[in-house]
N, C-alpha and C positions, 0 to 999 in steps of 0.2 A: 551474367555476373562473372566478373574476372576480379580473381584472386591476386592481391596485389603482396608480392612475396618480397625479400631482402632487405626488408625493413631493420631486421637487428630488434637487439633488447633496449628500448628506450629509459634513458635516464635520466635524472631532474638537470636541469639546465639544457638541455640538447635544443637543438635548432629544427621544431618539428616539421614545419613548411618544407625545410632544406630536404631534412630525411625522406619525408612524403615525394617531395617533386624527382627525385632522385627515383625513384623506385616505381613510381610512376612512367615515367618515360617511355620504358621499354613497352606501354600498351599504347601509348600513341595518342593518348588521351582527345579526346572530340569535345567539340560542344555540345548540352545537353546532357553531359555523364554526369553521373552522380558519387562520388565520393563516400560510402561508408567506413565510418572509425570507429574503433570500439574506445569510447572516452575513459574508460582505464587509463589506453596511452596516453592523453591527454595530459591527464592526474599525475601520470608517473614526470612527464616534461614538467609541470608545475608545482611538483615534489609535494603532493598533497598527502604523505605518508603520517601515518602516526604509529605508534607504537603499540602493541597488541593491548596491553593494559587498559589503553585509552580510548579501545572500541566503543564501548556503553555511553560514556559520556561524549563520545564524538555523536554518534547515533543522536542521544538524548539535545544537544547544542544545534544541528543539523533538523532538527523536526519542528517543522510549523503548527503542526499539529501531530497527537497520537490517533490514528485510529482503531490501531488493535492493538494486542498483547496477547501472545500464545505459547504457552509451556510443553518445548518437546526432552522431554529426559530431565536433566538438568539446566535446559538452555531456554531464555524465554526468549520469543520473537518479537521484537518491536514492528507494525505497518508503520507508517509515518507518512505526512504530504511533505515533502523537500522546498528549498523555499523557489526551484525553479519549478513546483507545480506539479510533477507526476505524485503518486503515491505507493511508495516502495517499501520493501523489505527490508530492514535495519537501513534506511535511511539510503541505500544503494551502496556505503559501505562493504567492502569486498578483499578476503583477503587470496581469493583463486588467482595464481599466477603474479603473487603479490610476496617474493621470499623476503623482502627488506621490510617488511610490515604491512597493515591493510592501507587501501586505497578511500579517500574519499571523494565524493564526483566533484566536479568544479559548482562552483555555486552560483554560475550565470552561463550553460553550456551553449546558448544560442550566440551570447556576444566571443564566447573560442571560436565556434564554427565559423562565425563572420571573418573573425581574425585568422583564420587559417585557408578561409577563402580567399582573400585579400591577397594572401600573400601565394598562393597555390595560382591564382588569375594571372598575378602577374609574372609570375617563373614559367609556364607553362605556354601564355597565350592563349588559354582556352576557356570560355563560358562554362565551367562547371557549377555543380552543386557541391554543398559539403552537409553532413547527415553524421550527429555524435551520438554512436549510438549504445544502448547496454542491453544487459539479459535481464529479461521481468517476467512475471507470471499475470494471468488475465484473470479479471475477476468471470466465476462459473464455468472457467477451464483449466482440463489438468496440464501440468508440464509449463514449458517457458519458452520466449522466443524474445528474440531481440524488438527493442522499441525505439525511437527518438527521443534520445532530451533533448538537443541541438541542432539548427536547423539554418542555413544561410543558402543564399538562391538555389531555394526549393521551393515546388509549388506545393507546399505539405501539408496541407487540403486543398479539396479541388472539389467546385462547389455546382453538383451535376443535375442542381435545379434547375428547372424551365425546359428541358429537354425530353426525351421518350424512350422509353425501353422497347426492345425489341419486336412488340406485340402495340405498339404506339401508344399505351398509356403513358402521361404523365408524369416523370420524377417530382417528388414534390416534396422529400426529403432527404436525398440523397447527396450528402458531402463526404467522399471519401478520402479518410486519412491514408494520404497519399508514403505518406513520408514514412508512417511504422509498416508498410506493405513494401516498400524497399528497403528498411533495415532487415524485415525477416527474409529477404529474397535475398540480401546481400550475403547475410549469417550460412548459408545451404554450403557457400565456397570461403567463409572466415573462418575460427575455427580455435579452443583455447589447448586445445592438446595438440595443434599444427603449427604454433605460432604465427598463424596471418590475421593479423588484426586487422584486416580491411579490403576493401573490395569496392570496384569499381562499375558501377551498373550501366548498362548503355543499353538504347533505343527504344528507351520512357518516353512516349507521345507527353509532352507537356510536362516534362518533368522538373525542369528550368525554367517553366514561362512566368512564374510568378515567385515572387520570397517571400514568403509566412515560416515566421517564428515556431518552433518547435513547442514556449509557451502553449498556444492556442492549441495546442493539441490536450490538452486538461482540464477535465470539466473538474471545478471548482465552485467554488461558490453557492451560489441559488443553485445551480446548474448542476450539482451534485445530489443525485439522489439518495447515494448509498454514505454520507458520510460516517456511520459508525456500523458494526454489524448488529444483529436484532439485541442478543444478548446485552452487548453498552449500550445500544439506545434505551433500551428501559431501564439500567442501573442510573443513564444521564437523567432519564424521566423522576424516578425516584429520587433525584436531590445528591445521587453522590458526586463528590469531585474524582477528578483521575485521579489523587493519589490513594483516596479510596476505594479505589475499583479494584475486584481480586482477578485472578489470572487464569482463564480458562485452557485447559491442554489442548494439544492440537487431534491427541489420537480419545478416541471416543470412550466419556468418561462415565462410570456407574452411574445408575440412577442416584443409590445410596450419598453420592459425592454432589451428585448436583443438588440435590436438594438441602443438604447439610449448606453449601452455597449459597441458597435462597433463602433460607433462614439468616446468614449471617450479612447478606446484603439488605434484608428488609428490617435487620435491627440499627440499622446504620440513622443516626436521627437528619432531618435536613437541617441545609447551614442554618444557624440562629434559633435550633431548637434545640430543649433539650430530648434526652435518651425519655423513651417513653419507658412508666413504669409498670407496664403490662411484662408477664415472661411469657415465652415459647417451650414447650414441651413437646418433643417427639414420638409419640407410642406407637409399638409394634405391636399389638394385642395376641396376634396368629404367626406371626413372621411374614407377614405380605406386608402390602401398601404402606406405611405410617399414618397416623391420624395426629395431627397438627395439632394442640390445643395452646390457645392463645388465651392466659390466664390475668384475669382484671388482679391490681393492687388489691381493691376492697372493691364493696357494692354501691360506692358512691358513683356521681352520675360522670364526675371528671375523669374517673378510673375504668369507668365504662369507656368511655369516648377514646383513650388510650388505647385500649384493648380493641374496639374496633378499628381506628387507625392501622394497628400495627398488624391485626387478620388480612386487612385489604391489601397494605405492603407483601404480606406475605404471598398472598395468592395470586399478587404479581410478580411477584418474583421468581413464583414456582412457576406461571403463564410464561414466562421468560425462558426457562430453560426447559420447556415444553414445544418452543419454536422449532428447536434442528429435531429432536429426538422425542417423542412424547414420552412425559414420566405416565406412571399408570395413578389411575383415580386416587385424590388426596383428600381429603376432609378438612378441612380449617372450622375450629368451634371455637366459638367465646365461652369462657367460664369466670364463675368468680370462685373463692376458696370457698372449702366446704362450711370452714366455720363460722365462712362470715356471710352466708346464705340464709335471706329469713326464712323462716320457720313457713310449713304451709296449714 
């Protein structure tokens, strides 16, 4: 991994190829290298800047879909799928090393890469790869490491079925993403407190022998299993829209909070119905547990049927936020009023 230094601070209109092939030189560059960028610089040539104000609604215009929403202090975090396919952090919006305002990613980073190949191929002479890459977090790991959104001749999966591991069994699912295991290799020698946004990899057996799009690195679709986390998929179960989804914190929240939560998500009616005429009452009898009571209108049969509705919403919604953290034993009972109770 060599550190590709005297790049300067890039500005909107600048000549990126010119600057790159310039600073490049001095490594002598070969065929088979691979090129790592950090697509900030990108952004910053294609003056993708907005004004701090206009974070939220850049994030919010930029998301194909929501998949989370997370309250830390005063700040909620938007997940979002961008529409080039990964699924990132406030949309991958950034305002580190960004003093003229935040950065947003290009919105097609595999056709820049192409375009900065093109031009990198032909000032150079040399078969390279180009790799636009940024910092992201894994899903079920801590901390962050650079990934690919952008990818032009690179073989950025590499597909090591039909072959044998070392003990001669059979590969029989083994396609490795080639491309975000030389962006984090590249990152070890790039660096935001160093100023080197880029680094140039060499002697990747196969690293250039094929071009796949940095798209195909995103499972999407069918293909996604995790599209929301447990919590949304059952507020999605229950009938709400996202703008009526509430907003879970990131740092670990009382019991007493989550279930005030689960009650307010499971009074929410689905589309084209009305509000059920059943109430929720929360009692603390002892000061432990709550006991739910889920109270009929009257004793008729339609005021019943309300009231069980809205017990079942409820004790999923409490199964919900019982997922990361168990709440402790909860009661849900149907009642009707007292006065309107026949007689025995």
């Amino acid at each position: 991994m060599l550190p590709v230094t005297g790049l300067g601070e890039t500005r909107e209109g600048d000549d990126l190829a010119a600057q790159l092939g310039a600073a490049l030189r001095p490594l002598a560059p070969q065929d088979g290298d691979v090129l790592c960028l950090s697509t900030k610089v990108v952004s910053k040539a294609l003056g993708l800047r907005i004004a701090p104000a206009q974070r939220e609604q850049a994030i919010a215009d930029a998301a194909v879909r929501t998949v989370a929403r997370r309250l830390h202090t005063q700040v909620v975090t938007s997940v979002v799928q961008i529409p080039s396919g990964p699924v990132m952090a406030a949309a991958g919006v950034d305002s580190s090393n960004a003093p003229d305002g935040p950065l947003l990613l290009p919105e097609d980073p595999d056709a820049c890469a192409q375009e900065l190949r093109a031009a990198l191929v032909t000032a150079l002479g040399v078969d390279l790869g180009v790799l636009l890459t940024d910092t992201s977090s894994r899903i079920w790991r801590v901390g962050v490491g650079d990934i690919a959104l952008g990818a032009a001749g690179v073989a950025a999966l590499q597909d090591l079925r039909g072959g044998a591991d070392a003990d001669g069994r059979p590969l029989t699912v083994t396609v490795r993403n080639l491309a975000d295991e030389l962006a984090a290799a590249a990152d070890l020698v790039k660096g935001k407190a160093s100023g080197v946004p880029a680094a140039l990899v060499r002697g990747v057996p196969g690293a250039t022998a094929q071009d796949v799009p940095a798209r195909d690195l995103s499972r999407t679709g069918e293909d996604d299993w995790f599209r929301r986390p447990s919590l949304e998929s059952v507020w999605v179960a229950l009938g709400l829209a996202p703008a009526q989804e509430p907003i879970a914190r990131m740092s670990p929240e009382p019991a007493a909070e989550r279930i005030e939560r689960a009650l307010a998500v499971a009074a929410v009616p689905r589309r084209g119905q009305e509000p059920s005429t059943a109430s929720v009452r929360a009692l603390r009898p002892d000061g432990s547990a709550p006991h739910i009571v889920v109270e009929a209108a009257d004793a008729s049969g339609a005021a019943l049927i309300h009231a069980a509705t809205l017990a079942e919403r409820v004790r999923t919604a409490l199964g919900a936020e019982s997922l990361g953290t168990p709440l402790p034993e909860i009661t849900v009972e149907i009642s009707v009023p007292d006065h309107l109770q026949e007689p025995s």
